[in-house]
Every structure is written in structure tokens, then in C-alpha cells.
C-alpha positions in Angstrom: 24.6 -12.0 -32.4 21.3 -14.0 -31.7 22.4 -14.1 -27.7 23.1 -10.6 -27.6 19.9 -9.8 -29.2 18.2 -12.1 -26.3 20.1 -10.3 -23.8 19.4 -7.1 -24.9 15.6 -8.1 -25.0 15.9 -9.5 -21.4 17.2 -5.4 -20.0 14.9 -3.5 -21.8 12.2 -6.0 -20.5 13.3 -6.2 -17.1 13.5 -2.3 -17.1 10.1 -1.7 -18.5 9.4 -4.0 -15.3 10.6 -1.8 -12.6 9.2 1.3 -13.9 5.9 -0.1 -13.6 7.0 -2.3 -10.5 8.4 0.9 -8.3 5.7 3.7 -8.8 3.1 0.7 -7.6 5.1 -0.4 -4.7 5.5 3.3 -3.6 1.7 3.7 -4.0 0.9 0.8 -2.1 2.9 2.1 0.4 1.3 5.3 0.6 -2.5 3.6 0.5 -1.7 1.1 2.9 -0.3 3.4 5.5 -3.3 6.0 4.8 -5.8 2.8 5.3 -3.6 2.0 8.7 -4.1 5.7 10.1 -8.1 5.8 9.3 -8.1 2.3 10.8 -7.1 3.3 14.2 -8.8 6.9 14.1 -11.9 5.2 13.8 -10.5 2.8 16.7 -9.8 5.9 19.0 -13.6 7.0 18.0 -15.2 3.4 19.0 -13.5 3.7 22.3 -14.8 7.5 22.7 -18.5 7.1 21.9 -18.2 3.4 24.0 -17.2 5.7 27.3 -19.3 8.5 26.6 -22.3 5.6 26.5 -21.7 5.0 29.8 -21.3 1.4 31.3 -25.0 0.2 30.8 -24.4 0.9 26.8 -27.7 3.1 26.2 
């Protein structure tokens, strides 16, 4: 009865585990790839203002 007990104690832990694990990975996710796409907008913008200041950079 004492190993079942630990077993059952070892699901509901590992459950409460991956609802917390699986909403945070997802928003991650989500942050990671919105951080990705204002990297390289402000990439595209560097190389725009670096050609519209012309080749002697004033």
C-alpha cells in the first residue's frame, strides 16, 4: 500500500509539472520568436538609414 501511495504521489507530481512546464515552454516560444522578428526589423532599419547616410556616413 506504501508503494502505491509513492507512485501515486510521483503522477500527480509529475502532472502538476507539465502544466506548469507546457504553458511556459509555449510562451517562450511565442516571446522568443517576437524578440527574433523586432531583432531583424531593426536590422532591415540599420541597413536603411546606413544607405540613406550616404557613403561618407554624415
Amino acid at each position: 500500500l506504501m508503494l502505491a501511495g509513492g507512485i501515486w504521489e510521483a503522477l500527480i507530481t509529475t502532472a502538476a509539472g507539465l502544466l506548469v512546464a507546457i504553458p511556459m515552454h509555449l510562451g517562450h516560444h511565442y516571446l522568443e520568436k517576437q524578440a527574433d522578428e523586432i531583432a531583424f526589423l531593426l536590422k532591415e532599419v540599420a541597413v536603411f538609414l546606413k544607405k540613406e547616410r550616404g557613403a561618407d556616413g554624415v
